[in-house]
Rosetta silent file (secondary structure, phi, psi, omega in degrees, C-alpha in Angstrom):
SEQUENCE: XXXXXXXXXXXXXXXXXXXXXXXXXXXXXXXXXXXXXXXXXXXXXXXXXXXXXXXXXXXXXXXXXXXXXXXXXXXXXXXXXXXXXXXXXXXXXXXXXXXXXXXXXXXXXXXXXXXXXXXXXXXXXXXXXXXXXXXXXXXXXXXXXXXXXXXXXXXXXXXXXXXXXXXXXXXXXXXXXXXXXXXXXXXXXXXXXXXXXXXXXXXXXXXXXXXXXXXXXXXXXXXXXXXXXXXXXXXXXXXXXXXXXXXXXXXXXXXXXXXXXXXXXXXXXXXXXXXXXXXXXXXXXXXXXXXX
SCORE:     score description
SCORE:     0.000 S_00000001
   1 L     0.000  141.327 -166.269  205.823  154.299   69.025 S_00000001
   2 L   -85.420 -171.753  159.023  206.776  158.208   69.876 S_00000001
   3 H   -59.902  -40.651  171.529  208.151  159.234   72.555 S_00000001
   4 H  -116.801   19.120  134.753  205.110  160.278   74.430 S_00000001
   5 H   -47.384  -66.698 -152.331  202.938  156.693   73.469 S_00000001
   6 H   -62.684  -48.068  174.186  205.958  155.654   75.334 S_00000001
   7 H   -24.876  -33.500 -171.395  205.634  158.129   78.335 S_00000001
   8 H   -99.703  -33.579  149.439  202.297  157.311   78.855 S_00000001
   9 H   -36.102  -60.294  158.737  202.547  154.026   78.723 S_00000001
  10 H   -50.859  -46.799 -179.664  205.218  153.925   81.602 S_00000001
  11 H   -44.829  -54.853  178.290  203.124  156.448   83.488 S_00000001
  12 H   -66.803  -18.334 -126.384  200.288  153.580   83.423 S_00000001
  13 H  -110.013  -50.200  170.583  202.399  150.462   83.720 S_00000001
  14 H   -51.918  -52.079 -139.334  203.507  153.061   87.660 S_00000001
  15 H   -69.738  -35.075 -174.765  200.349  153.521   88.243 S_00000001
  16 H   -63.051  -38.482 -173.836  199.173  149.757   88.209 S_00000001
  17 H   -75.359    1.424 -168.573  202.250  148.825   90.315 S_00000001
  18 H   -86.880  -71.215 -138.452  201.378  151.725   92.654 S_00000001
  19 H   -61.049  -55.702 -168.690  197.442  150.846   93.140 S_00000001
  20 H   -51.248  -51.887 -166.615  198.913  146.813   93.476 S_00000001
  21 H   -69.369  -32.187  176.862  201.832  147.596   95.967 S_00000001
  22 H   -64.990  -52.438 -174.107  199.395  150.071   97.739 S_00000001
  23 H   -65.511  -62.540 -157.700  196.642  146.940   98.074 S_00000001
  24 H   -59.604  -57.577 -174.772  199.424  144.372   99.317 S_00000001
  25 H   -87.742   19.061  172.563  200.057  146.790  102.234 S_00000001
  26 H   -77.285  -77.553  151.446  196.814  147.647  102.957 S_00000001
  27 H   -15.173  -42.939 -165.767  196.065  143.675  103.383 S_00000001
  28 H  -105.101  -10.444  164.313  199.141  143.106  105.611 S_00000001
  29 H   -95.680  -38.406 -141.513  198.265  146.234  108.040 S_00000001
  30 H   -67.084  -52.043  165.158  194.837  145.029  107.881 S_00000001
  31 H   -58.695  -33.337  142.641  195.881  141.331  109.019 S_00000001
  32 H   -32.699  -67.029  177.681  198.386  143.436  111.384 S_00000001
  33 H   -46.742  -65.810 -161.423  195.620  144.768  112.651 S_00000001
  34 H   -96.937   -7.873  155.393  193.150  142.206  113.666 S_00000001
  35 L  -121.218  133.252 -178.438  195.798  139.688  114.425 S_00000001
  36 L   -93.425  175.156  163.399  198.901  140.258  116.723 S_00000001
  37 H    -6.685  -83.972 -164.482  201.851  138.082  116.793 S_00000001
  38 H   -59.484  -35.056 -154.975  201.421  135.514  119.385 S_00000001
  39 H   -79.824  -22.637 -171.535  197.803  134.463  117.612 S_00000001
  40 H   -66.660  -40.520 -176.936  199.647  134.490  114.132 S_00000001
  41 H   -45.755  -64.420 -174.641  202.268  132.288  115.897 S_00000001
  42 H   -72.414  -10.026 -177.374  200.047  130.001  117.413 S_00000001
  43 H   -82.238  -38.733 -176.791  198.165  129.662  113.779 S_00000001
  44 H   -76.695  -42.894 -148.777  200.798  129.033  111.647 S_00000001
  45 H   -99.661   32.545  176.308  202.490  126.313  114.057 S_00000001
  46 L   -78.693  147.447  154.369  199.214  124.313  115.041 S_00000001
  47 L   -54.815   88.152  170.464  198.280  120.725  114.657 S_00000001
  48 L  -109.475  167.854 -144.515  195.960  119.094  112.207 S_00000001
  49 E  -168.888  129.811  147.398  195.219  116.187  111.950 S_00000001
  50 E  -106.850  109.836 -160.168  192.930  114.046  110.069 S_00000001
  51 E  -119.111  168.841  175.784  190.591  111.622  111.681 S_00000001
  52 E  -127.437  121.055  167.325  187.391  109.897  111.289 S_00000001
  53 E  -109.906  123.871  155.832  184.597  110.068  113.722 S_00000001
  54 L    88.874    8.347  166.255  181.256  108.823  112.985 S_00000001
  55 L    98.817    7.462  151.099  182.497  107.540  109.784 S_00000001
  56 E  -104.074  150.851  151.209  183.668  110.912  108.497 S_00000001
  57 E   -40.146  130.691  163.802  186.596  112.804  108.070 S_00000001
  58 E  -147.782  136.856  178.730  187.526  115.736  110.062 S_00000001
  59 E   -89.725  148.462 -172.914  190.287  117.561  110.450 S_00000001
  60 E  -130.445  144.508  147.911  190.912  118.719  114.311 S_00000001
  61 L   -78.310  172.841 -176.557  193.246  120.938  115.432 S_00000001
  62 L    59.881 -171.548 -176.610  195.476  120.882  118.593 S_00000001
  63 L  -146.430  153.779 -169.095  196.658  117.918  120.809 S_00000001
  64 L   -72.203  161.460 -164.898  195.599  116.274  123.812 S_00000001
  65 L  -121.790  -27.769 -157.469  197.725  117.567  126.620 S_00000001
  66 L  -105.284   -0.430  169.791  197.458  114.863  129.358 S_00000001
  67 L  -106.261  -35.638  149.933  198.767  111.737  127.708 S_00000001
  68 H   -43.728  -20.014 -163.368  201.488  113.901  126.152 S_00000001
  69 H   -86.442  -27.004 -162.960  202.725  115.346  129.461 S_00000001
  70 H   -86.088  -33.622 -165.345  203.566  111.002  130.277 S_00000001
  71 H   -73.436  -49.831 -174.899  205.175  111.126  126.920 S_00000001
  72 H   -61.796  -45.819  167.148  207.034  114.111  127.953 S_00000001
  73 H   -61.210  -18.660  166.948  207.896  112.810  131.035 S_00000001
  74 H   -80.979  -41.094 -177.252  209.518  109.720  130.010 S_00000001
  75 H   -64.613  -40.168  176.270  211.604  111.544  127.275 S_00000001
  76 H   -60.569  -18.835 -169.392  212.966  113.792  130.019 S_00000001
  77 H   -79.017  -15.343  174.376  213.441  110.532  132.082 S_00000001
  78 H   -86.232  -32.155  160.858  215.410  109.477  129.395 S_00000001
  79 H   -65.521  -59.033 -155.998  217.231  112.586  128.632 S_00000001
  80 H   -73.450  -23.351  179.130  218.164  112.778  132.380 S_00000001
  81 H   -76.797  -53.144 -162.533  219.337  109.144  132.065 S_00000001
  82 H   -76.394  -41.862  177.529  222.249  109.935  129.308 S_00000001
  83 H   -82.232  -13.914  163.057  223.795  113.059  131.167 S_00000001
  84 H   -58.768  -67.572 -149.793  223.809  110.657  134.729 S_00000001
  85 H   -55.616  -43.592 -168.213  225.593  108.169  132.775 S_00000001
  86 H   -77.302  -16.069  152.240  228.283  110.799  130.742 S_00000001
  87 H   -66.681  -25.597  178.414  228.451  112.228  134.439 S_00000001
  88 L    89.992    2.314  150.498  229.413  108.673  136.074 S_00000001
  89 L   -44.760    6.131 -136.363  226.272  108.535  137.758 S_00000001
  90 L   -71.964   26.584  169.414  225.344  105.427  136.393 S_00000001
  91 L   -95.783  -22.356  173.154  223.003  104.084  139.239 S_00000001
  92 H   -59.867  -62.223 -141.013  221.125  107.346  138.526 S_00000001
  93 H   -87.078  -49.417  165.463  220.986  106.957  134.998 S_00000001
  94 H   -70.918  -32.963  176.458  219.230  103.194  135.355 S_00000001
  95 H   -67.954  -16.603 -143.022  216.685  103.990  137.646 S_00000001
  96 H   -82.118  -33.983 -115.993  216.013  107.061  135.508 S_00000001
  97 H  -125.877  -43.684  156.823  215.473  104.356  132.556 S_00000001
  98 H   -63.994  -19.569 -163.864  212.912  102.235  134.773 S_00000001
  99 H   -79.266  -29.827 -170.200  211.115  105.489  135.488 S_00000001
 100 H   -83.189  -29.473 -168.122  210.812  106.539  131.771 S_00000001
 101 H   -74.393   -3.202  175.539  209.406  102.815  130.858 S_00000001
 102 H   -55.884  -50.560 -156.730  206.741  103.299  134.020 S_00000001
 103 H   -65.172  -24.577  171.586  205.655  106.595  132.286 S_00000001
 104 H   -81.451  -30.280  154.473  205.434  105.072  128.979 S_00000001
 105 H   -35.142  -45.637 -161.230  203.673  102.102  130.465 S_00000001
 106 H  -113.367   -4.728  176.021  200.956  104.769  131.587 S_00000001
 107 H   -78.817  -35.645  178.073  200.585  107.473  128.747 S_00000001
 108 H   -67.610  -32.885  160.251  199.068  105.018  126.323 S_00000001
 109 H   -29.131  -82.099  170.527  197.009  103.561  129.235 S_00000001
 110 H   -22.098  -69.708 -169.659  196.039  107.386  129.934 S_00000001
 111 H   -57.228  -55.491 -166.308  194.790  108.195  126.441 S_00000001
 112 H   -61.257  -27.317  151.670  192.917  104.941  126.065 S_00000001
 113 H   -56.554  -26.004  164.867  191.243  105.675  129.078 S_00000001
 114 H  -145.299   48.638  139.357  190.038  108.732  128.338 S_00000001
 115 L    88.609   12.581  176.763  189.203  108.431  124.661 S_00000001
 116 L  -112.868   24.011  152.039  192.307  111.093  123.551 S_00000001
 117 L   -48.186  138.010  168.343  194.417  108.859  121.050 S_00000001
 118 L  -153.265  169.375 -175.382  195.796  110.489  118.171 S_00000001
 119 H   -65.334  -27.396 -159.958  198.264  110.017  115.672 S_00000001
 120 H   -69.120  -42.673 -168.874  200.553  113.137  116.595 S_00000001
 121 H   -43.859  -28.887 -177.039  200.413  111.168  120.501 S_00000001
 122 H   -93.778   -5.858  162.947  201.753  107.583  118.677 S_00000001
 123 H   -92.128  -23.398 -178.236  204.299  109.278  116.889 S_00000001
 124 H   -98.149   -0.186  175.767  205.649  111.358  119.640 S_00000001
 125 H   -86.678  -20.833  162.293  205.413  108.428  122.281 S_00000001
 126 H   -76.288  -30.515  154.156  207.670  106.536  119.319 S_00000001
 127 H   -61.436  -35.413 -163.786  210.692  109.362  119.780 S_00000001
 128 H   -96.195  -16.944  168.696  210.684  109.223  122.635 S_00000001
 129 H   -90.106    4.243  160.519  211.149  105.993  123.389 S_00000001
 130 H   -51.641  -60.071  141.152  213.676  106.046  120.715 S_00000001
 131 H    -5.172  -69.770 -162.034  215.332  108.484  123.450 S_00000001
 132 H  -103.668  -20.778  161.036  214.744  106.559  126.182 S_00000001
 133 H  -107.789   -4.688 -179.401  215.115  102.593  125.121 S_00000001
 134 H   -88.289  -92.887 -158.174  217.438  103.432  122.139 S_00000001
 135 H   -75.675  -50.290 -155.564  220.344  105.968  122.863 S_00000001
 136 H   -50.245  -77.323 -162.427  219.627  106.292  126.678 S_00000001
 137 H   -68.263  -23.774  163.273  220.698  102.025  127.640 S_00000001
 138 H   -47.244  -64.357 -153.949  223.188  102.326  124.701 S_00000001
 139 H   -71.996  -54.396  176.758  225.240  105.386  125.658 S_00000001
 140 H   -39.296  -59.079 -162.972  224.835  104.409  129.671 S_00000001
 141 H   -51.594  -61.769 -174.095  226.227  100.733  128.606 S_00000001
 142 H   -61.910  -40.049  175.576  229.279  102.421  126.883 S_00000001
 143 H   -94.624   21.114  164.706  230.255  105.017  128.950 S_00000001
 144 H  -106.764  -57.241 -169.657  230.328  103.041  132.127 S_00000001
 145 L  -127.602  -21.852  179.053  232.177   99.762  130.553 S_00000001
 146 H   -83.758  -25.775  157.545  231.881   99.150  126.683 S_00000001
 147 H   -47.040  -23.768 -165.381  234.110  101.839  125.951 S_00000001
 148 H   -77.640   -2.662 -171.916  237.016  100.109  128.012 S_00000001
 149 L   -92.601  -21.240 -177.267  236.573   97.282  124.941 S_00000001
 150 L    85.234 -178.008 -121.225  237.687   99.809  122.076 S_00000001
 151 L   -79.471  -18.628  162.840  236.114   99.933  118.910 S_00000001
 152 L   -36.137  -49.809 -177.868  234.273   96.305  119.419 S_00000001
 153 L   -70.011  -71.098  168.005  232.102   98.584  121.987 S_00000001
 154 H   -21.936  -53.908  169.352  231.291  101.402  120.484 S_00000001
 155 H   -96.946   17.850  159.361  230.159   99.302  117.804 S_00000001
 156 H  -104.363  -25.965  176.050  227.813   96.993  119.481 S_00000001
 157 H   -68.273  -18.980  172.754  226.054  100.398  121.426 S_00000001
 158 H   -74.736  -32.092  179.823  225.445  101.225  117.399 S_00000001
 159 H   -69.268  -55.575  161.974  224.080   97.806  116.837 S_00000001
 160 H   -41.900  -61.420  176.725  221.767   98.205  119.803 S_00000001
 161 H   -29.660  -59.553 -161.641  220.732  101.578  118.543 S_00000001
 162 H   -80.437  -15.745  172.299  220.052  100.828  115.158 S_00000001
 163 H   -88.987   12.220  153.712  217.853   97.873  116.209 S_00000001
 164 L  -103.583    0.352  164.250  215.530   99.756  118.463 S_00000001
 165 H  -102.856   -1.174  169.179  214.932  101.942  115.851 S_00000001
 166 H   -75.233  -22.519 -158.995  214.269   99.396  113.359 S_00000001
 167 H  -104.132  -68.657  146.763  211.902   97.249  116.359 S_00000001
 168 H     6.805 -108.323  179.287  210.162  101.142  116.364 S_00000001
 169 H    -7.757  -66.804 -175.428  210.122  101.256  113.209 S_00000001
 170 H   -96.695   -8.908  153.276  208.250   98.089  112.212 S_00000001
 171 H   -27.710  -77.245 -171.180  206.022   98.356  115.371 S_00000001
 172 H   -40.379  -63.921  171.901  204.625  101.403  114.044 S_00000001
 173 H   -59.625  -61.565  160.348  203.568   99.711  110.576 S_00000001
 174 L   -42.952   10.773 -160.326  202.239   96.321  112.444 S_00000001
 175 L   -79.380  158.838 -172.463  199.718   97.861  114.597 S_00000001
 176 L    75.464  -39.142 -157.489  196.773   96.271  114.312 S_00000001
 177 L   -90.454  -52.207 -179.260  197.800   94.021  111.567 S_00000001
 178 L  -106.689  151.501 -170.838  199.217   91.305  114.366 S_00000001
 179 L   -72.718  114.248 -162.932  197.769   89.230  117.202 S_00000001
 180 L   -56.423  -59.699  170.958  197.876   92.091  120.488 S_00000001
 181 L   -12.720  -29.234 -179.817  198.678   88.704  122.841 S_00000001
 182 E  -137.965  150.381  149.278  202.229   88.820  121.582 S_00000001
 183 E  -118.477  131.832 -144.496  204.805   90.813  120.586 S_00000001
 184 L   -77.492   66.660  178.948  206.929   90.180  117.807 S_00000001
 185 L   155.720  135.955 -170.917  210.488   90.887  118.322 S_00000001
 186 L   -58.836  120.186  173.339  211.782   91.489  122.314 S_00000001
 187 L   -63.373  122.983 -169.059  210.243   95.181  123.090 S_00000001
 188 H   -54.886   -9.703  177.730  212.508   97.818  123.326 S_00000001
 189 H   -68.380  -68.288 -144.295  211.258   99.220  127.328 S_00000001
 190 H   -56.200  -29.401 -174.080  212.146   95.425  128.221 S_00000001
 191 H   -80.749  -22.415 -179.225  215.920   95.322  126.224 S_00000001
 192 H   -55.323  -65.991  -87.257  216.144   98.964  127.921 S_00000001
 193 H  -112.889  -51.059  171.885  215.071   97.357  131.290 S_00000001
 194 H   -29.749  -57.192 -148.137  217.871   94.313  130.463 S_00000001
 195 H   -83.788  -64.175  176.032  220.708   96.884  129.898 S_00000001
 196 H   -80.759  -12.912  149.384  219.889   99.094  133.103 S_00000001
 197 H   -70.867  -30.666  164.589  219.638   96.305  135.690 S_00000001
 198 H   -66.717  -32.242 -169.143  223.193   95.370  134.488 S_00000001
 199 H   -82.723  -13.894  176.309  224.384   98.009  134.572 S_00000001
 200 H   -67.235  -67.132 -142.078  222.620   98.746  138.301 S_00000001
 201 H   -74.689  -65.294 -140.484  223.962   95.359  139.407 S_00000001
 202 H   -78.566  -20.730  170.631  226.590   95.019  138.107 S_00000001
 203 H   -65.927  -56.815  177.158  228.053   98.862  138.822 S_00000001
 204 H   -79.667    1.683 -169.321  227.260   98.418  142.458 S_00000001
 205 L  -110.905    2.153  163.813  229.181   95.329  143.280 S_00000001
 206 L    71.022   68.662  176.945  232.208   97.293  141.359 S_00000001
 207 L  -121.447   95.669  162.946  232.266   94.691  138.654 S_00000001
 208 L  -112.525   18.265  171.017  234.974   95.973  136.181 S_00000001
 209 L   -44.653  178.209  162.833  236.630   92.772  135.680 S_00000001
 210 H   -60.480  -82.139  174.309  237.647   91.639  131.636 S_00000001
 211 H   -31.506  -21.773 -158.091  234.398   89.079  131.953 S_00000001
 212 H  -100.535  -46.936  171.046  231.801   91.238  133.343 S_00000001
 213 H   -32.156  -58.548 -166.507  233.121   93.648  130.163 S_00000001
 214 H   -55.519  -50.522  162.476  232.622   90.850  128.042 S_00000001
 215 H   -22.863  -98.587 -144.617  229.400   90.103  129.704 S_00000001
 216 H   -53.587  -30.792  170.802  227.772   93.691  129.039 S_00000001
 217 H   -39.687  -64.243  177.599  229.042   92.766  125.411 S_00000001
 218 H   -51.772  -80.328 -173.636  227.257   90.098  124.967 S_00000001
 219 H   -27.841  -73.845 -166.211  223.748   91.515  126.958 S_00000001
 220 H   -42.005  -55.320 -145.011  223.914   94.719  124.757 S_00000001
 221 H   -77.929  -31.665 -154.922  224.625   92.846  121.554 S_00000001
 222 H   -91.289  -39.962  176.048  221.923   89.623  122.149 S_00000001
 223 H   -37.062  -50.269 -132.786  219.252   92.692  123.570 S_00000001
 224 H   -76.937  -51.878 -174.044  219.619   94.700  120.193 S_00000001
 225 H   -64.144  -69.447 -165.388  219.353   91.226  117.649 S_00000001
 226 L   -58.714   10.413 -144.934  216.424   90.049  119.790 S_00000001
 227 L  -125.551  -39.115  167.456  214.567   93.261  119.583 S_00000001
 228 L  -109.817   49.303  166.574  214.459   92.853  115.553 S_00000001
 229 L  -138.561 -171.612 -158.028  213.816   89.311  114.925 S_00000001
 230 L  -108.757   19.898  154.481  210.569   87.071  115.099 S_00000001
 231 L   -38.802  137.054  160.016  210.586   85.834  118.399 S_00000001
 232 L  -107.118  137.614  172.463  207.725   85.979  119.790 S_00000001
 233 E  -114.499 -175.078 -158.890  207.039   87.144  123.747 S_00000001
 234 E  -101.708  159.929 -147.548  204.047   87.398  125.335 S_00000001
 235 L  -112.409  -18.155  176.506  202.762   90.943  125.822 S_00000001
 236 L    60.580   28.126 -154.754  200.379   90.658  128.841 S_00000001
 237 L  -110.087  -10.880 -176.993  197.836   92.786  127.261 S_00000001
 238 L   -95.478   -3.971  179.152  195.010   90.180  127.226 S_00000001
 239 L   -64.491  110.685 -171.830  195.365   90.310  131.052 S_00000001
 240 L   -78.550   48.128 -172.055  191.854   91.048  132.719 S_00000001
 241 L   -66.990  -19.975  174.545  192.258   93.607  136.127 S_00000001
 242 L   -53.121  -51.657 -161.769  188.707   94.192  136.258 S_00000001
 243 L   -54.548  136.343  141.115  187.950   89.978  137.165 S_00000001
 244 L   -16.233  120.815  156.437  188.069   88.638  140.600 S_00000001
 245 L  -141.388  156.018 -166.597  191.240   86.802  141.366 S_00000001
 246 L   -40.327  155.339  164.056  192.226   84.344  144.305 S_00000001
 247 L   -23.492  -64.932 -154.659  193.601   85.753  147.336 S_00000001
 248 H   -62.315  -30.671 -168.657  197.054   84.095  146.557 S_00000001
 249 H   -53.848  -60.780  154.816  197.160   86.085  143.534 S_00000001
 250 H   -25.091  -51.814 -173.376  197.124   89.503  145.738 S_00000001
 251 H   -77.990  -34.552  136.039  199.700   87.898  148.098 S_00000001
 252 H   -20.395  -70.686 -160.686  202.146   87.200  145.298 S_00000001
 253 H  -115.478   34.441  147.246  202.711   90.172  144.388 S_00000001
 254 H   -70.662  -46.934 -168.786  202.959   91.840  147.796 S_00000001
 255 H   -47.819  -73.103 -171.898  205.627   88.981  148.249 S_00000001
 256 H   -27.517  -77.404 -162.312  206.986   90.318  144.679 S_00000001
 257 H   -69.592    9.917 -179.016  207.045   94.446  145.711 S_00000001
 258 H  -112.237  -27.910  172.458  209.043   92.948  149.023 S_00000001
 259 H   -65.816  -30.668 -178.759  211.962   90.883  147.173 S_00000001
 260 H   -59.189  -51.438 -159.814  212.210   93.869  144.766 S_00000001
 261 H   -51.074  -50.459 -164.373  212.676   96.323  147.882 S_00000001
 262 L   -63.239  -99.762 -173.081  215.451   94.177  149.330 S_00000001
 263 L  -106.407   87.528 -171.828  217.680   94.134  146.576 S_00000001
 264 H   -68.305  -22.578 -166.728  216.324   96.184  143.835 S_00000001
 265 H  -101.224  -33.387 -174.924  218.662   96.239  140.866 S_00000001
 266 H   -57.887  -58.230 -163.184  219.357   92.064  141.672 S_00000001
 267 H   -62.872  -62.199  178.715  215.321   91.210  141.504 S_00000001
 268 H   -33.755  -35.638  179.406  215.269   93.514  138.636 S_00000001
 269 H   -85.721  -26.305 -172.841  217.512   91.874  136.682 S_00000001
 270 H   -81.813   -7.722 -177.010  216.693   88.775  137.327 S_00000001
 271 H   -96.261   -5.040  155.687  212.867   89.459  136.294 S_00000001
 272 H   -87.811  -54.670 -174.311  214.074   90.844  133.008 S_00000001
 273 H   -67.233    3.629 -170.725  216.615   88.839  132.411 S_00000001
 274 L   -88.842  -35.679 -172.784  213.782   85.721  132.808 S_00000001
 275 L   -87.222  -20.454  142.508  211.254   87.644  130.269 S_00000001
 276 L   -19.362  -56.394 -120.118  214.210   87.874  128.072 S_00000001
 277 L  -106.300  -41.014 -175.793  215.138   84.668  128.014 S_00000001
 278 H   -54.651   -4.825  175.072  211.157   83.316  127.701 S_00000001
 279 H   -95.447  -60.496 -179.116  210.737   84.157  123.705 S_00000001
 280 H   -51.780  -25.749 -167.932  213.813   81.799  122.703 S_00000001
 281 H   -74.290  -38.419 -164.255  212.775   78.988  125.282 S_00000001
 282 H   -69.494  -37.843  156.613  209.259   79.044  124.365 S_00000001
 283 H   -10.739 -102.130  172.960  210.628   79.140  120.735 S_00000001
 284 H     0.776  -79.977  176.237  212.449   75.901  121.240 S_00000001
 285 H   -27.268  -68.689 -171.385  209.217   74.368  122.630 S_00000001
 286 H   -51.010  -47.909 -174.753  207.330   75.175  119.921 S_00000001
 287 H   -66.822  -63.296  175.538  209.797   73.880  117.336 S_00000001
 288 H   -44.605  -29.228 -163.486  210.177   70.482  119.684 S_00000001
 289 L   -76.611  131.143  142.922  206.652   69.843  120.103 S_00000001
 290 L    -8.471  108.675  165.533  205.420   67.351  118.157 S_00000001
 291 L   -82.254  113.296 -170.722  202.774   68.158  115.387 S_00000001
 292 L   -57.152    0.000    0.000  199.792   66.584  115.859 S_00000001
């Protein structure tokens, strides 16, 4: 090849990389153009999702906003629970811990009322109660009294931990799959719910004896194992509010909201610590009773 084969050769070999390099920014003012920032922003970081309506697939964008905001609202109640407690707040820090299991109580409630389940909503209502029955009744438990046990504590608030995310965890994969009437393994709002009336009760009567330590051992440690094993409790989900029900029923549980008022973290505990306690007894039962 000469000298000017090769010149001319290079000369084309610019020119293609001109006319190419020339096209790429022509495209990127063009997209520059007709899109600004914020819309590119919101485009790249949207939500899809694929679901089936009407027995097809479709992919949807975006997310429902009003049973998220409940979602959101618990996880802050739960965030807001762990800096009371690492503050010494720690009467703060349990109601904050009933407040996030209200809110979680009402965002699925929310969606299924008005038809706006989705997958992103059951995954981000599962962090967060990671958040809010996982680290939040852990961390509280430890920095008001399981730290004073030394490394015994610490590692029973990890034992709690890792079993609500494990009770999470295999939730998520049974839905559907298991009978809604029960649920299998003590639910993590209720071992939250366990954790922060002790720590309510037991905080305001100034109980920092060696026993009450031992105690919150013991609560923390028996919450976390019941939370993954195959007790069952009963879930209250087959429960009818539409139906008539007798008078007395109504009067109950004014009676109910008046013992709570009176001593709230006392009632509390004791109405946890009863639905605890009701998946091993009814266990038992079951195992005693005769088979017919």
């Amino acid at each position: 090849m000469t000298q000017d084969s090769r010149d001319q050769e290079y000369a084309s070999s610019d020119h293609v990389h001109s006319d190419s390099d020339q096209s790429d920014v022509t495209d990127h003012q063009e997209m520059g153009g007709n899109e600004d920032l914020a819309t590119a922003f919101l485009r790249e970081t949207e939500v899809v999702e694929e679901t089936v309506e009407d027995g097809k697939k479709i992919r949807r964008r975006g997310i429902y906003l009003l049973p998220n905001l409940f979602t959101t609202s618990a996880l802050f109640a739960g965030f807001f629970s762990v800096v009371a407690g690492i503050n010494g707040e720690f009467t703060s820090a349990a109601v904050a811990i009933f407040i996030a299991m209200v809110l979680d109580g009402l965002d699925g409630r929310v969606a299924r009322m008005t038809n706006t389940q989705s997958a992103f909503g059951a995954e981000y209502d599962s962090l967060a109660d990671m958040i809010s029955f996982g680290m939040a009744p852990a961390l509280v438990a430890f920095t008001w009294i399981l730290q004073d046990i030394g490394k015994t504590g610490w590692v029973v608030a990890f034992l709690y931990v890792a079993c609500a995310a494990l009770r999470l965890a295999r939730f998520n994969v049974q839905i559907g799959s298991v009978d809604k009437k029960w649920f299998i393994g003590l639910p993590s709002p209720s071992a939250a719910a366990l954790i922060a009336a002790s720590v309510w009760t037991f905080h305001s009567f100034d109980a920092d004896a060696f026993g009450f330590k031992l105690l919150m051992l013991v609560v923390v440690a028996a919450a976390g194992v019941l939370m993954v094993s195959n007790i069952r409790y009963y879930s209250f989900k087959d429960l009818d509010f539409k139906k008539p029900v007798p008078f007395v029923v109504l009067l109950a549980v004014v009676l109910g909201f008046v013992m709570i008022s009176v001593e709230p973290s006392v009632m509390l505990l004791l109405l946890f610590g009863a639905y605890v306690a009701s998946g091993p007894v009814l266990a038992v039962m079951r195992k005693a009773k005769p088979k017919s």
